[in-house]
Backbone as CSV, one residue per row, in Angstrom:
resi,resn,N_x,N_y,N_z,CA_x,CA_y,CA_z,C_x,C_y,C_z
1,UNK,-6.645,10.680,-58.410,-6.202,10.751,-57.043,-6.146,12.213,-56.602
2,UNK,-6.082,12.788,-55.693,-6.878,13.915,-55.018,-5.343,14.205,-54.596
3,UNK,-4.897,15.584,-54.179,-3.685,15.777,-53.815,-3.744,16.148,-52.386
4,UNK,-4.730,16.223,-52.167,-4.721,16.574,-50.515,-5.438,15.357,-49.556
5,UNK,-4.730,15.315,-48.671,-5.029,13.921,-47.864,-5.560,14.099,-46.597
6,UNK,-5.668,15.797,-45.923,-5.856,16.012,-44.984,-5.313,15.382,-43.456
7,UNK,-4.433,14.103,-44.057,-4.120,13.667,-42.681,-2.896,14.628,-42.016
8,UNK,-2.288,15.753,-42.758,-1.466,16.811,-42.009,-1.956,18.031,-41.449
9,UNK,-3.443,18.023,-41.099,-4.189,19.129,-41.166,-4.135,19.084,-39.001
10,UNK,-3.389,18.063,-38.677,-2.844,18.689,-37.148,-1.353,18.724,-36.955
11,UNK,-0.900,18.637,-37.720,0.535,19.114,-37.943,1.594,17.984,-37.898
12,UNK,1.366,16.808,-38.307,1.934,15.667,-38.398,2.410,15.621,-39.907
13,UNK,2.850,14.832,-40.296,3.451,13.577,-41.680,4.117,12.562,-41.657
14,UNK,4.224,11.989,-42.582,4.422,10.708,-42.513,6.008,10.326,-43.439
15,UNK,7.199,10.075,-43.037,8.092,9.973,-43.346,7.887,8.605,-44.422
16,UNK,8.866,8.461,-45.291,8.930,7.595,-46.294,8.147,6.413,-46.099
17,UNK,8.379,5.570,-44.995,7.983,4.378,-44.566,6.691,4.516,-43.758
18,UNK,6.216,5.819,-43.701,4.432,5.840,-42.831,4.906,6.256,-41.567
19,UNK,6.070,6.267,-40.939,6.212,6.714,-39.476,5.827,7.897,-39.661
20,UNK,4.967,8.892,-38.438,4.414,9.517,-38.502,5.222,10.493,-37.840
21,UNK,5.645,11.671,-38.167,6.281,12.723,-37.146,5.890,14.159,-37.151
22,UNK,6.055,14.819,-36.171,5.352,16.280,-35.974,6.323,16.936,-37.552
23,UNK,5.379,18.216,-37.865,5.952,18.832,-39.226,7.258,19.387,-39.435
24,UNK,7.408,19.833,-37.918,8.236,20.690,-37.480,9.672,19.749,-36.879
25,UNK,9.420,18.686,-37.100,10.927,17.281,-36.631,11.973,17.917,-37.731
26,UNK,13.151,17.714,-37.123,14.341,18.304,-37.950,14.900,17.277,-38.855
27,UNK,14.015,16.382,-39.259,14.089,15.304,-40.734,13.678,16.143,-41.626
28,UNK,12.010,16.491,-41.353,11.259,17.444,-42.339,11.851,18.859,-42.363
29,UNK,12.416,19.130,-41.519,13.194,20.661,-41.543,14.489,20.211,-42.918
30,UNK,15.065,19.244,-42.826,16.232,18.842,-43.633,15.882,18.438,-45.011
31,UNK,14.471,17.581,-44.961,14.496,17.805,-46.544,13.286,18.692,-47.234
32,UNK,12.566,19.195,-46.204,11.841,20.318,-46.769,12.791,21.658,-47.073
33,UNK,14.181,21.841,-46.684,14.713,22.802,-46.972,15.407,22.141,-48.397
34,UNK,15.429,20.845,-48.698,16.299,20.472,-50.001,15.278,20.812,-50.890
35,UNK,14.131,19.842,-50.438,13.394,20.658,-51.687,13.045,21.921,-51.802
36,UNK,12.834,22.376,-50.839,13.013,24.477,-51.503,14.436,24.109,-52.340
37,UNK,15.240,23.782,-52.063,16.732,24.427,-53.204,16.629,23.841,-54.553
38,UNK,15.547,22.308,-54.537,15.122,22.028,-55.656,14.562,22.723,-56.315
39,UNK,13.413,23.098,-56.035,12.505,24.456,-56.935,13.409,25.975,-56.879
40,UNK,14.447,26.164,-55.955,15.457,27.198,-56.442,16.451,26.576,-57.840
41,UNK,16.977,25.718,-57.913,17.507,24.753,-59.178,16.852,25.372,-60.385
42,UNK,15.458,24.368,-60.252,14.455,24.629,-61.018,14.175,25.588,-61.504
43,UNK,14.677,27.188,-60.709,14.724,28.139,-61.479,15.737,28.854,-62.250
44,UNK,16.532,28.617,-61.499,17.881,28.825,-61.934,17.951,28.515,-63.184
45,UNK,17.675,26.853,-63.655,17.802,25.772,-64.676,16.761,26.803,-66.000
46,UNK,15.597,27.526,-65.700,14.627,28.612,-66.627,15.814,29.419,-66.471
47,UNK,16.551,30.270,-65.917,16.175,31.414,-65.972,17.956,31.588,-67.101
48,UNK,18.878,30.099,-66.419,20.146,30.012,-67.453,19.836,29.967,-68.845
49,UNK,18.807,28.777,-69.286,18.947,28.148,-70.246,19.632,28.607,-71.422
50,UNK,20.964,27.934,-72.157,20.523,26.791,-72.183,22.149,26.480,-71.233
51,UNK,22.567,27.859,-70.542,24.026,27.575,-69.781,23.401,26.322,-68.534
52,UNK,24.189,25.465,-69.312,24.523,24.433,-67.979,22.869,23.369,-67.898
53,UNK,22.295,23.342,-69.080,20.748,23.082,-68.100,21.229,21.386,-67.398
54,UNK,21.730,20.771,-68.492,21.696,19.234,-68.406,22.707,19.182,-67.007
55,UNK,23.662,19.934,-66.819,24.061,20.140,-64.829,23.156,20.152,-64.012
56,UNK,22.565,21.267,-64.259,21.338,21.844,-63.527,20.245,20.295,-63.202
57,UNK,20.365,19.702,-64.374,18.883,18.542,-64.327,19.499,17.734,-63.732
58,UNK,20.773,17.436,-63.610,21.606,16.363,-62.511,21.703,16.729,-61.538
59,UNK,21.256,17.545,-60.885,21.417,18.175,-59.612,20.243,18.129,-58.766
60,UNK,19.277,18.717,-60.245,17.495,18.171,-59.177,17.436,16.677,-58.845
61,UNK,18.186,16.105,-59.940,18.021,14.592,-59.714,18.423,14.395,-58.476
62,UNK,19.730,14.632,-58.519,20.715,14.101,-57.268,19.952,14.752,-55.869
63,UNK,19.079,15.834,-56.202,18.269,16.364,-54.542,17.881,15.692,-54.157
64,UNK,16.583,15.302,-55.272,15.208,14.858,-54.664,15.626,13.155,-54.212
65,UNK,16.802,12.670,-54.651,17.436,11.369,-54.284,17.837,11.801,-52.756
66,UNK,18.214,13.220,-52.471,19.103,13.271,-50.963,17.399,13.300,-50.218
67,UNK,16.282,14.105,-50.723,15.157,14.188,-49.740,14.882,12.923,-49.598
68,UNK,14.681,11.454,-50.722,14.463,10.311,-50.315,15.057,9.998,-49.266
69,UNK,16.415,10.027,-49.126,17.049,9.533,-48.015,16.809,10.553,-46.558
70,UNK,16.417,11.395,-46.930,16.395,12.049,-45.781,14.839,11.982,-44.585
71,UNK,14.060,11.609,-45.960,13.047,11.147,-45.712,12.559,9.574,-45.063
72,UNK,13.481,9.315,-45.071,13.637,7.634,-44.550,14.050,7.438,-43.348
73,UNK,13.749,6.512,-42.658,14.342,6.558,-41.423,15.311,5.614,-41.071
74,UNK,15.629,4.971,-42.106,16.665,3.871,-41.964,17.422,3.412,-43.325
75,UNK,18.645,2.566,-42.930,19.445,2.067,-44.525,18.254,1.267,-44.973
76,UNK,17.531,0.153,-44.117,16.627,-0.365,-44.664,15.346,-0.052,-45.239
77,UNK,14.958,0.792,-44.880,13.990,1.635,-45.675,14.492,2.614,-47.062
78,UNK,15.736,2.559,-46.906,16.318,3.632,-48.210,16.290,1.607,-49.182
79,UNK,16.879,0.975,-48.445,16.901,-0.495,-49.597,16.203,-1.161,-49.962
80,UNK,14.777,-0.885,-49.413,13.461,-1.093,-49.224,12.663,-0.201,-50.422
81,UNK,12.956,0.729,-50.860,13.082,1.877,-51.617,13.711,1.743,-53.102
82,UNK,14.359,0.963,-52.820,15.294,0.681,-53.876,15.871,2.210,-54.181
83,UNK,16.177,3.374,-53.325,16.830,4.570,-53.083,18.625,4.531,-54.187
84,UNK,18.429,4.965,-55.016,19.793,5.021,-55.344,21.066,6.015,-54.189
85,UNK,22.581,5.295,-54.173,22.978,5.948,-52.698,23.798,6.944,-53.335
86,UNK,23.568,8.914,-52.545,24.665,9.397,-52.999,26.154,9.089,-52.228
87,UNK,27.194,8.701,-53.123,28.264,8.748,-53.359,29.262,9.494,-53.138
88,UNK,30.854,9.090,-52.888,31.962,9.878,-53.248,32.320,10.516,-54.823
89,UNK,31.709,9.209,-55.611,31.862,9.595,-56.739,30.824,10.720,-57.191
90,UNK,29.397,10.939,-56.450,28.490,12.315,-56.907,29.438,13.427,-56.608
91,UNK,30.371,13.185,-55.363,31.279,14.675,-55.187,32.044,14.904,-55.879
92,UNK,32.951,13.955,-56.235,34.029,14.142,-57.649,33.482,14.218,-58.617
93,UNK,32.129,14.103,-59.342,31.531,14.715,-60.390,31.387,16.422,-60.128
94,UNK,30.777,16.565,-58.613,30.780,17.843,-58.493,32.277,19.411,-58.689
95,UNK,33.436,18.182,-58.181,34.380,18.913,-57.689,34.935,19.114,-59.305
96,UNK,34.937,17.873,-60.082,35.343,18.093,-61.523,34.978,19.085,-62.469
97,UNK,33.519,19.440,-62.261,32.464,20.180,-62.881,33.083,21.720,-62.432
98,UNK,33.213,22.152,-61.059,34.228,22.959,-60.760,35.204,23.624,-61.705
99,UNK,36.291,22.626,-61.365,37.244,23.071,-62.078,37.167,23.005,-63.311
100,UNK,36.382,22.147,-64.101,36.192,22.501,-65.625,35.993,24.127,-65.633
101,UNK,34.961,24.673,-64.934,34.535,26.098,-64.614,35.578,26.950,-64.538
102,UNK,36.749,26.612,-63.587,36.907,27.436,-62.837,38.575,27.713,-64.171
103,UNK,38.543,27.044,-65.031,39.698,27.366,-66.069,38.850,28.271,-66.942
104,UNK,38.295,28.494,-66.803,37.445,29.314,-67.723,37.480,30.694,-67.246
105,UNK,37.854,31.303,-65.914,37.958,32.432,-65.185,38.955,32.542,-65.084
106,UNK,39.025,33.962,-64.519,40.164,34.989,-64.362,39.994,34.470,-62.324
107,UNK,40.907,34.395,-61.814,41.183,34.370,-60.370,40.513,35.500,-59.252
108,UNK,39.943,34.935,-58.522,39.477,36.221,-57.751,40.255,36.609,-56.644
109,UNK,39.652,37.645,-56.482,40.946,38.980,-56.207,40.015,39.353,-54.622
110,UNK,38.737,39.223,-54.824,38.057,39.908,-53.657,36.720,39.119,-53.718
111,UNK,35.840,39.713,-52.789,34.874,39.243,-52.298,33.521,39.209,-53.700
112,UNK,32.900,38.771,-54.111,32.362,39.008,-54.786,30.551,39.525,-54.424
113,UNK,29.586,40.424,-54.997,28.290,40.837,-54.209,27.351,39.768,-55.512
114,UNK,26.675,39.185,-54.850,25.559,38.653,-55.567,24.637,39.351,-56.931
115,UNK,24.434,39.107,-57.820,23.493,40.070,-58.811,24.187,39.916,-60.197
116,UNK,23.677,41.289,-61.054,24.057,41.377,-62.139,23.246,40.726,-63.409
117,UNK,22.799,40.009,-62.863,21.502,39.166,-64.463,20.886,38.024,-62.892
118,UNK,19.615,37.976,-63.640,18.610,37.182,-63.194,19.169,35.784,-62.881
119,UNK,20.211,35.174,-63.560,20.543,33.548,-63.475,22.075,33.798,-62.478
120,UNK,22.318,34.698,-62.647,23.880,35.122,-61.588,22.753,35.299,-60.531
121,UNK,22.215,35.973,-60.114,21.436,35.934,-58.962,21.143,34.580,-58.540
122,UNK,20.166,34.009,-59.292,19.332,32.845,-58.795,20.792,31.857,-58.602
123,UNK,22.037,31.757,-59.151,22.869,31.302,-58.791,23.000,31.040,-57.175
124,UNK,23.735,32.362,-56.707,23.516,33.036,-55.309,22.467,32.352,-54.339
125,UNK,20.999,32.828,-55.269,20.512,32.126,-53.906,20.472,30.739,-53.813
126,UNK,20.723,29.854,-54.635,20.533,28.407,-54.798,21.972,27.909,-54.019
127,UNK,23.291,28.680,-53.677,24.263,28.703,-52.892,23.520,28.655,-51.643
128,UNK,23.116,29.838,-51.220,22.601,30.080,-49.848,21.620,29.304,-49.347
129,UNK,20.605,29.161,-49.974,19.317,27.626,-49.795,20.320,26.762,-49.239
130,UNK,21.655,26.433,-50.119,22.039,25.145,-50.095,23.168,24.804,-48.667
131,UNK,23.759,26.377,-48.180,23.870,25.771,-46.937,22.932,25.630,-46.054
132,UNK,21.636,26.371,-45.972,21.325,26.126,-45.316,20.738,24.608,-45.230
133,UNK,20.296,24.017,-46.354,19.785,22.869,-46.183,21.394,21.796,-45.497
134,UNK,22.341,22.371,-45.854,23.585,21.358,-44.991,23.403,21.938,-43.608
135,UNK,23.204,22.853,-43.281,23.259,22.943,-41.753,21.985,22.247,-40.783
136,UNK,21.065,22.171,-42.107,19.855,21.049,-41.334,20.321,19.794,-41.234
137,UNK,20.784,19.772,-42.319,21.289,17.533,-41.965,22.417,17.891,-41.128
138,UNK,23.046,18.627,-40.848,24.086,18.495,-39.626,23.198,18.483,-38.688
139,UNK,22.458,19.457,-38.305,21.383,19.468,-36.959,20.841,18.181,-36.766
140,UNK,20.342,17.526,-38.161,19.839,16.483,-38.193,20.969,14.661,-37.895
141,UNK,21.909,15.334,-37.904,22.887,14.630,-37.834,23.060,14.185,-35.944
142,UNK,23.033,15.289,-35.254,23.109,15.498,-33.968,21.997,14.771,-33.475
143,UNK,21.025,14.553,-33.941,19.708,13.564,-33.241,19.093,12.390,-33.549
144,UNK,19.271,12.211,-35.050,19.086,10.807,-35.799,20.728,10.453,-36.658
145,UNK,20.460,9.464,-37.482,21.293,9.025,-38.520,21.160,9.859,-39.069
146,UNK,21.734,10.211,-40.053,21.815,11.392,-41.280,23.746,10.509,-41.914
147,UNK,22.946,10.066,-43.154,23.994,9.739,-43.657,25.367,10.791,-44.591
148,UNK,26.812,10.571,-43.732,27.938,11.881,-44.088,27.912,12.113,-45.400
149,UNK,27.429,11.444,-46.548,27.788,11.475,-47.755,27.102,12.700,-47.856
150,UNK,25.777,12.664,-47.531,24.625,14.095,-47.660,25.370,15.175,-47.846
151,UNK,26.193,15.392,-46.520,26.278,16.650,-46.164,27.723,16.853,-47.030
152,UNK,28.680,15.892,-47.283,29.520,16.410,-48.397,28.980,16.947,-49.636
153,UNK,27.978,16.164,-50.143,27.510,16.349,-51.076,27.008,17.743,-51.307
154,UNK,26.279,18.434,-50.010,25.608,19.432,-50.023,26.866,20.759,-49.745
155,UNK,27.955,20.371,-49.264,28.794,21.446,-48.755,29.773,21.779,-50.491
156,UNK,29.685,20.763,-50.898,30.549,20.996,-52.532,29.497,21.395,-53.046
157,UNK,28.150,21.120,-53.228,27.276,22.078,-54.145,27.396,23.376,-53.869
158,UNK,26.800,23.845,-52.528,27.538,25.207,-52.328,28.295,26.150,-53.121
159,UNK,29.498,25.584,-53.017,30.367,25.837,-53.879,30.451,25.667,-55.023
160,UNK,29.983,24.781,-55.802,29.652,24.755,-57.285,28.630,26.200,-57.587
161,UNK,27.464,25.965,-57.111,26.596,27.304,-57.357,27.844,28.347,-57.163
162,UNK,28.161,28.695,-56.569,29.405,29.891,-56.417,30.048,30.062,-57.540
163,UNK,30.737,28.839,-58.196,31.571,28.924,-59.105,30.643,28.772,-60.720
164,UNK,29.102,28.667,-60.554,28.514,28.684,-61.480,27.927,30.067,-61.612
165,UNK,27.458,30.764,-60.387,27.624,32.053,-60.839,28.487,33.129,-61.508
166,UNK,29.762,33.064,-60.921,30.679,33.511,-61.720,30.859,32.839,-63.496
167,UNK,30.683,31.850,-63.248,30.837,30.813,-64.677,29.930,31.613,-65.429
168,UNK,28.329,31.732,-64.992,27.392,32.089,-65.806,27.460,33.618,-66.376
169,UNK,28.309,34.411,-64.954,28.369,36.049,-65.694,29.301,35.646,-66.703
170,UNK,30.589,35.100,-66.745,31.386,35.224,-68.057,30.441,34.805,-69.329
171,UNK,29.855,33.616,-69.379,29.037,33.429,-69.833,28.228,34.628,-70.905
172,UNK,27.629,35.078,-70.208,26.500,35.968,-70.031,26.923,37.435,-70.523
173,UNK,28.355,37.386,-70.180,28.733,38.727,-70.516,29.108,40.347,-69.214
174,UNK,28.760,39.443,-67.892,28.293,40.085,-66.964,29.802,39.965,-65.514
175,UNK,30.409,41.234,-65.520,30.955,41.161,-64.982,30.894,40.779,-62.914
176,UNK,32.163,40.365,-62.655,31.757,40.350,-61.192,31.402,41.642,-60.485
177,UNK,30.928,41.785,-59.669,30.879,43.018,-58.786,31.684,43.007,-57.511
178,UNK,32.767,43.152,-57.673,33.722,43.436,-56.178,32.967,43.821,-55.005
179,UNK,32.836,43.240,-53.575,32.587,43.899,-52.094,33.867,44.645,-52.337
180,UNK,33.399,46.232,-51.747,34.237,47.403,-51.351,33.757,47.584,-49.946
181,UNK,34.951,47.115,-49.098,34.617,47.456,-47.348,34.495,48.961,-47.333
């Protein structure tokens, strides 16, 4: 099978179910930005190993499950799909995973600057990808369905990456770097 289909070559695609929408519709803005944070994961997941990978691999999972849904245009097409649904309980895995982390640190005191080792970085940016991909399903929220679980889901990852960067410098050996106003 050939990977190119040419039928996006005037700036269309075709959402889960074949509906066809311009590239630029704020569905494809919402989960073309998840999957960028997937392949940010994905690096992250190289660049930790072996801190955290099997997190890390529950997390691509749990994406490319939010692009299904995001990619769909209906509950019936996600059940149609046989789409597994994210959950309250994916957030209390998230929020748990947290605080397992966050006993492991010293309390922060100040702002912290991004960097310090390659996987504290890629931390960072896999934070930042990741609001932005929540501020698309909110946008996306404002014009279609966009189911709320998403965007919890995506606003506690956030924050997990945050608390996995720090996790990973102790880790690692790599202290925080204080913002000095």
């Amino acid at each position: 099978m050939k990977i190119y289909t040419r039928t996006g070559d005037k700036g269309q695609t075709g959402l889960l179910g074949g509906t066809p929408v311009p590239k630029d519709d704020a569905r494809i803005e919402a989960y073309g930005t998840v999957d960028e944070l997937n392949s940010h994961v994905g690096m992250l997941r190289a660049l930790s190993a072996p801190h955290h990978a099997e997190l890390l691999l529950g997390i691509q999972r749990t994406l490319f499950t939010i692009g299904s849904h995001l990619a769909s245009s209906s509950a019936e097409e996600r059940e149609r799909f046989k789409l597994p649904p994210i959950t309250d309980a994916d957030v209390t895995a998230l929020e748990q995973e947290m605080d397992a982390m966050e006993r492991d640190l010293e309390p922060l005191r100040s702002f912290i600057l991004p960097g310090g080792h390659g996987a504290i970085a890629q931390a960072h940016i896999c934070r930042t990808v990741c609001r932005r991909a929540e501020r698309r399903v909110v946008s996306l929220s404002g014009e279609a369905a966009a189911e709320p679980e998403l965007v919890r889901y995506l606003n506690r990852l956030s924050d997990l990456f945050f608390m996995l960067a720090r996790h990973l410098g102790k880790s690692l050996g790599v202290a925080d770097t204080p913002w000095n106003p």
